[in-house]
Every structure is written in structure tokens, then in C-alpha cells.
C-alpha positions in Angstrom: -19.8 -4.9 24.1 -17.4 -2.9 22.2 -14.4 -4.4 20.6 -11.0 -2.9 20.3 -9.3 -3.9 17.1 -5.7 -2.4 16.2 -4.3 -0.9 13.0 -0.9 0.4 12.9 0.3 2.6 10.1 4.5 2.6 9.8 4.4 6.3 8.6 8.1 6.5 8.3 9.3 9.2 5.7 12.6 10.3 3.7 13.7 13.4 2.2 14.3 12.7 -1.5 16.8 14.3 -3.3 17.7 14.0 -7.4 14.2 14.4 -8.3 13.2 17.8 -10.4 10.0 19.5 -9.6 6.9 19.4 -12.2 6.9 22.5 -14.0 3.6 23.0 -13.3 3.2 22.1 -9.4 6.4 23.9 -7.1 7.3 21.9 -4.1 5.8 24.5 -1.7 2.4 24.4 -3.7 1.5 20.9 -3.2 -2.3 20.7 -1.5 -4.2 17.4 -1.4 -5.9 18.2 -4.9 -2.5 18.1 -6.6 -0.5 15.5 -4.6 -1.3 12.4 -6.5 -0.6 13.9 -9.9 2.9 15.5 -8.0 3.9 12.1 -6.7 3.0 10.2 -10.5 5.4 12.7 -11.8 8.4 11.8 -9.9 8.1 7.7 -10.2 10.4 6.7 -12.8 10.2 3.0 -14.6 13.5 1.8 -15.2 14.3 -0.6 -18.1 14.7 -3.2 -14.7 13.2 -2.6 -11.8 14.5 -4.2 -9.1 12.8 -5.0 -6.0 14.4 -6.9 -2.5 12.6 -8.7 -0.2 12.9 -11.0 3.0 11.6 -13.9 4.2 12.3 -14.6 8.2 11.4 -17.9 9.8 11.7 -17.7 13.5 11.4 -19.9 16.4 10.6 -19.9 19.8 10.9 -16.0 19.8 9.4 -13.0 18.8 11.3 -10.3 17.1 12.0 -7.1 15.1 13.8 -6.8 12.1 15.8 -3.1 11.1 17.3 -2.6 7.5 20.0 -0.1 7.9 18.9 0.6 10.8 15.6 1.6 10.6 12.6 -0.5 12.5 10.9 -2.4 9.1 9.2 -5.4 10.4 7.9 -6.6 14.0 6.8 -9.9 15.3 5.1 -10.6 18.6 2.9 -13.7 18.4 3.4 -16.8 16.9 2.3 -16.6 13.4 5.0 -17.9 10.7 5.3 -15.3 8.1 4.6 -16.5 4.6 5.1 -13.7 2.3 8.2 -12.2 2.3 8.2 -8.6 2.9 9.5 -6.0 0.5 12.1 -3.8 1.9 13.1 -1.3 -0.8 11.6 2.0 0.9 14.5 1.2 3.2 17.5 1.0 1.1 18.6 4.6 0.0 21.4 3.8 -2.3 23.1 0.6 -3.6 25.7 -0.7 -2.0 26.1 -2.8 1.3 23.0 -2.8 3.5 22.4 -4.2 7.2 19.9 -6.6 8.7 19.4 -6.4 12.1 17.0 -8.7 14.0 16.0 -8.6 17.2 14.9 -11.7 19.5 12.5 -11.7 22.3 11.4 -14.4 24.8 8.1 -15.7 24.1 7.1 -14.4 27.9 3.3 -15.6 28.2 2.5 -16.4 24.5 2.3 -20.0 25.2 -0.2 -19.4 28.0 -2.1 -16.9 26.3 -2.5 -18.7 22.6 -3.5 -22.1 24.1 -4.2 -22.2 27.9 -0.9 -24.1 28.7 2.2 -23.4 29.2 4.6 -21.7 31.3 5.8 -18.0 31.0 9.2 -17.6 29.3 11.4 -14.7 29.9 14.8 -16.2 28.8 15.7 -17.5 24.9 15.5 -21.2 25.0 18.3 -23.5 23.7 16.2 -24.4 20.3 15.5 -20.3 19.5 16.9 -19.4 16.1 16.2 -17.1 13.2 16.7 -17.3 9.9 16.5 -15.2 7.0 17.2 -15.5 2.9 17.6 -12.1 1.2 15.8 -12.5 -1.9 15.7 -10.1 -5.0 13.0 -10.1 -8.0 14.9 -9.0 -11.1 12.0 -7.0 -12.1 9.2 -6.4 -9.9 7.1 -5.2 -12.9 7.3 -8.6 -14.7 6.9 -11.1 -12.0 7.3 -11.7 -8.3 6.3 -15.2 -7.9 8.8 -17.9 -6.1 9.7 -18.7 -9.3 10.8 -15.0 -10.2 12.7 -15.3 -6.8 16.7 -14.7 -6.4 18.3 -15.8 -3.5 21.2 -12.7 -2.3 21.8 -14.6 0.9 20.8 -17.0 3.7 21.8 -16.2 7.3 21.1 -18.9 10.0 21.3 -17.9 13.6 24.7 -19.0 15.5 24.7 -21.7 17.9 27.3 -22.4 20.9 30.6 -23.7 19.5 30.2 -27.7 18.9 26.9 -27.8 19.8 23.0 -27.1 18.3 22.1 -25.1 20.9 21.5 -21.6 20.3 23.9 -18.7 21.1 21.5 -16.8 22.9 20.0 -19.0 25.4 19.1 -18.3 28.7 19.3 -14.2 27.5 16.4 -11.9 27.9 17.5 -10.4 24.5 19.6 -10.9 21.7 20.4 -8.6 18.8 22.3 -9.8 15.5 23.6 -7.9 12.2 24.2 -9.2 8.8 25.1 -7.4 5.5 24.2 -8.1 1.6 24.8 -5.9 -0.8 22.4 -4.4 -3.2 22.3 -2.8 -6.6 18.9 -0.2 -7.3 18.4 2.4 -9.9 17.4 5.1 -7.5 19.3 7.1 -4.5 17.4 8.1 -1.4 19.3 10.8 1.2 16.8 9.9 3.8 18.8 10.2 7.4 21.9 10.1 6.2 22.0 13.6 5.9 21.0 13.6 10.2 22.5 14.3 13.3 23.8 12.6 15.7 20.9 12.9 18.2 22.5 11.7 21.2 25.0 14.0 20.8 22.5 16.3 22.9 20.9 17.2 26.2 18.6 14.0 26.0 15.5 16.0 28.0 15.9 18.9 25.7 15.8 16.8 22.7 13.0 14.7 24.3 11.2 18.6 25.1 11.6 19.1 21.4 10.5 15.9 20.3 6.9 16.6 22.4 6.4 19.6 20.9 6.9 18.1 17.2 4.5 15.2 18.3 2.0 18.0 19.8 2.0 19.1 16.5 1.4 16.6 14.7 -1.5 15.8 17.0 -3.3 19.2 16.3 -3.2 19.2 12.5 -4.9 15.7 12.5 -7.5 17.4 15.3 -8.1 20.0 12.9 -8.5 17.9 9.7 -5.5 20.4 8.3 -5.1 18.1 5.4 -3.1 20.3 3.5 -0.5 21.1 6.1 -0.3 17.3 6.8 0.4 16.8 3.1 3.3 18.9 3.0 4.7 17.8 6.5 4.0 14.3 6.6 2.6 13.0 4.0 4.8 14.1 0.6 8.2 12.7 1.7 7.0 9.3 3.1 5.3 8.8 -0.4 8.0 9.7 -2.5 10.2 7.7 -0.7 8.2 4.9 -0.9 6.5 5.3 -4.7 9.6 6.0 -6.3 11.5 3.3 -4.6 8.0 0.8 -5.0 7.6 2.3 -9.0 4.1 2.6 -8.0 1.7 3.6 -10.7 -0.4 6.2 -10.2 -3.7 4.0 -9.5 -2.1 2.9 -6.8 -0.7 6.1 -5.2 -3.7 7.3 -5.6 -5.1 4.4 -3.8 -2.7 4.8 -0.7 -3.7 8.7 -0.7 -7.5 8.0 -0.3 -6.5 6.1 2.7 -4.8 8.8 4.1 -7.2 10.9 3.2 -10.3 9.0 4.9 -7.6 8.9 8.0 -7.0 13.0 8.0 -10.5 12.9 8.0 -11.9 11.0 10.4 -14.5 12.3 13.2 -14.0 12.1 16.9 -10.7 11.2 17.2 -9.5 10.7 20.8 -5.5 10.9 21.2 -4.4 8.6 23.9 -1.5 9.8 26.2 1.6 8.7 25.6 2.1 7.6 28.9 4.4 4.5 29.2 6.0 4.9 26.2 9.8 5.7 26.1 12.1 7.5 23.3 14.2 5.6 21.1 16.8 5.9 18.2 17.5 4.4 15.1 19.1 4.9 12.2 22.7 5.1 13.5 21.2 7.5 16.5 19.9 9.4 13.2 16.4 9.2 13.7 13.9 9.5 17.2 10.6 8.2 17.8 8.6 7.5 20.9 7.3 3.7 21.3 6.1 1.4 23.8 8.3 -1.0 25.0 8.3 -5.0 23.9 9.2 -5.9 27.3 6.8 -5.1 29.9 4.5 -2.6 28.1 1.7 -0.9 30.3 -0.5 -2.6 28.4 0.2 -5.8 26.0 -1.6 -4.9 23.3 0.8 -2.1 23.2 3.9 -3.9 23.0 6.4 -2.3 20.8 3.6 -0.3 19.6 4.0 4.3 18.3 3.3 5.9 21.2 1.0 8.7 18.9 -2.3 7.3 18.3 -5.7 7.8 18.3 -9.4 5.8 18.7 -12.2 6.2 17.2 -15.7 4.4 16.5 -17.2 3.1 13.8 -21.0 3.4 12.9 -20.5 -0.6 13.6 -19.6 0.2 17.5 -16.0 -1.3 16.5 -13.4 0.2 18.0 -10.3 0.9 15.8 -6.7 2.1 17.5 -5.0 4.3 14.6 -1.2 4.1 15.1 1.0 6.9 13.7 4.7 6.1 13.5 6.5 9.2 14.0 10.3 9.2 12.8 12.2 12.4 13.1 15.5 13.8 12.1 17.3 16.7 12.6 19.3 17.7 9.0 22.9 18.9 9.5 23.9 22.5 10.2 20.7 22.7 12.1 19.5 23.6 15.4 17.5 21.4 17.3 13.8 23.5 17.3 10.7 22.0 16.6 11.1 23.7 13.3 14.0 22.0 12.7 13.1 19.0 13.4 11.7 16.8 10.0 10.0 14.3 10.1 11.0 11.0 8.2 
């Protein structure tokens, strides 16, 4: 019997501005024999480098956390996370930055994870969520607990004079914080996007197709290259520069990609049952299954683009790729147009 395990790739990608080109490479020439060298050239190590994390600790939920708005962490079992999770590739600039979690019933996770139970589909009266915003002074000389600096705690809200939380008895409940935050690098990521509601929401969802068809192809036709300069370029700067990778380990992430691009029989799945969503301040569109009532749990809250394929082991493995698109300002909305994040 074959078995159907899941990875999911976040490929979420920024535009990165304030960075000068190698003299050597141009933007437009980048291939996949020069992109790791390209990438090593633009990570900068500060004096500090600073590096923010967080550390959720739910209960009696499941849940999805945004940082300025942009989808950065997703929980849908029962599993307490115990290593926090970095979040600088989503802070563009210093300054104030939101958190945003949202809370789930736990539905039939009870039932499902140990036979007994009843199915939940409100918040109970002990839900809550809390979260410490920590920072590591310098994430090149130590990110143990000790190395840890608390920024701020947040504790869930409760009913006025009472423990119980404020949610209860909701089928969803969605709550934003701020802390501020002080990097050595600036990011224009979305910022520099459109208001995509703003328009005819089945054009733009037309658009959005065609951009994802696309995308589809170029990983049909091993187009390496093209993906490079498309999809994979931006998301790694953003994330190298703002990680201060060295180049071991970019090179490292882009022999992953690479053994992805790469990959024989590849079967796309429709994207039937997913639904198209915004984030980033109605910046940024993706399509994703729903956490509510997905066609099919294991594709709860899951990128609608994704493909299967087998390995020589008879393992099934579901490749997830997150695609996060914006439209920069001044621009018509075309599939050209349209960037990917």
C-alpha cells in the first residue's frame, strides 16, 4: 500500500530594493549556475545581527499566525510548539510590526488523535493563546534561551471579571498585537502593492489562474532558469539577507530547489476546492484550501498549487508551492504584471 506523506514549501517572495548588482552578474543574467554566488553577494553581516523570533503556546485551538500581515506560521493538530520560530523574512523595515493569530475550533481532533471525544466546532471557555516576542541580539553569536530577549508577552483576553476566554462559543476568533522592532536591513516587499480588492474580483481571480498556469508549466518543463528568475531570486534574497545566511547554506537551500525543479513525473492536482484569499493589507493573493471544512482534511489550510510524485521507495510525497502575488503600483493588472512574492 502506498503512503501519502505531505511537505509544504512556504515559497513566499519580496522584491528587494537597496541592494547594488555584482559587477560581474546583471540582474537579468542570473541562471541557476550563477545564483548562489549572486545571492552570497548581496548578504551583508552587520556588526549585530539581529534576529526576532516567537514562541506561541496555545490551547484548545488550532491556529495561524500573520506578521504584518502575511500568513507565517499554521497550526492544525495538537502538537505544542517548542522552538520558537524565526520571523525576520517577514519584517521589511524597523519600526512597529503586527501579530495576528488566528483561532480555530479543534472540530474532530480529539476524536481523531485518541478515539474519544466529541467534535468541537465552537472555542471553549478555557481556549487561549499566548505569545512572547523574543529577540537574539546577534543571531551569529548565540541563539540559545539564554541568548533570549523578551520584546513582549501577549496573553489572550478573557470576559471582563471572569477566566473564561473572550472567544467562547465562536467558530473563529482573530486578534492583533504590535512590538516594535529595530533591523539593519529594509525590505519593499508588498508595500509597494495594490490594493487588490480594489478590482473586478473574477477578473483578478482570471488573472491570478493564468499566473498560477504558469507557474505550473515551467516546473512541467524543468525550466529551471526561468523559475530562477521568476520565483526563486526574490524569495531568497528576501530571506538570505534578512536570515545573513552564509553562502553554505544558500547553497544548501538552492540544491533543494533544484532537486524540486527537477523532479520526474510530477502530477499537478486541481485546484478544486480551494478559494482565493488576501493578505498583506489586501496587498498580496494566493489561492488556499480552507481550515474550515476543506474537501479533504489533509488539505486544511493547505496552497492550492501542488504536485505528487513517487519515490523509488513507492512513498508518496505531496509538494506544496505557496504562491503569493502582487501587483506593483502604476501597473495594470495582466499576468505579466502580476509578481510574485
Amino acid at each position: 500500500m502506498k503512503r501519502l506523506f505531505i511537505l509544504e514549501l512556504f515559497t513566499t517572495f519580496f522584491t528587494i530594493v537597496g541592494y547594488s548588482q555584482p559587477k560581474n552578474i546583471p540582474l537579468a543574467e542570473v541562471t541557476s549556475e550563477n545564483v548562489v554566488d549572486y545571492i552570497a553577494s548581496k548578504v551583508k553581516v552587520y556588526d549585530k545581527n539581529p534576529m526576532y523570533a516567537i514562541r506561541p503556546l496555545q490551547n484548545n485551538c488550532v491556529y495561524e499566525i500573520l506578521i504584518n500581515d502575511h500568513l507565517a506560521y499554521k497550526n492544525y493538530d495538537l502538537q505544542k510548539l517548542g522552538t520558537p520560530i524565526l520571523i525576520n523574512h517577514y519584517i521589511l523595515k524597523s519600526g512597529k510590526q503586527t501579530i495576528t493569530y488566528r483561532l480555530y475550533p479543534l472540530e474532530d481532533l480529539m476524536v481523531d488523535t485518541y478515539g474519544k471525544g466529541e467534535t468541537i466546532h465552537t472555542l471553549l471557555k478555557n481556549t487561549s493563546m499566548n505569545i512572547e516576542v523574543i529577540k537574539y541580539e546577534d543571531v551569529k553569536t548565540g541563539t540559545r534561551i539564554g541568548d533570549e530577549i523578551l520584546v513582549t508577552k501577549h496573553e489572550s483576553l478573557t470576559k471582563k471579571g471572569t477566566r473564561e476566554f473572550i472567544g467562547s462559543g465562536l467558530p473563529y476568533y482573530e486578534y492583533t498585537f504590535t512590538f516594535k522592532a529595530t533591523v539593519p536591513y529594509e525590505i519593499e516587499g508588498w508595500s509597494n502593492g495594490q490594493d487588490l480588492i480594489k478590482y473586478d474580483q473574477e477578473e483578478l481571480e482570471a488573472v491570478v489562474l493564468k499566473k498560477y498556469a504558469e507557474i505550473k508549466q515551467l516546473y512541467l518543463e524543468q525550466n529551471v532558469d526561468k523559475l530562477v528568475q521568476i520565483e526563486y531570486l526574490d524569495k531568497s534574497l528576501r530571506e538570505d539577507i534578512s536570515d545573513y545566511k552564509d553562502k553554505e547554506t544558500i547553497k544548501r537551500y538552492w540544491d533543494n530547489y533544484y532537486a524540486d525543479v527537477l523532479l520526474e513525473d510530477k502530477k499537478f492536482q486541481p485546484l478544486e476546492g480551494s478559494e482565493m484569499q488576501f493578505f498583506g493589507n489586501n496587498k498580496i493573493v494566493t489561492f488556499r484550501h480552507p481550515v474550515t471544512a476543506p474537501i479533504d482534511p489533509r488539505l486544511k489550510g493547505k496552497a492550492a498549487l501542488y504536485f505528487l510524485n513517487t519515490e523509488d521507495s513507492g512513498i508518496i510525497i505531496a509538494n506544496f508551492k505557496g504562491v503569493y502575488l502582487f501587483l506593483p503600483k502604476g501597473k495594470p493588472l495582466t499576468v505579466e504584471n502580476l509578481q510574485i512574492l
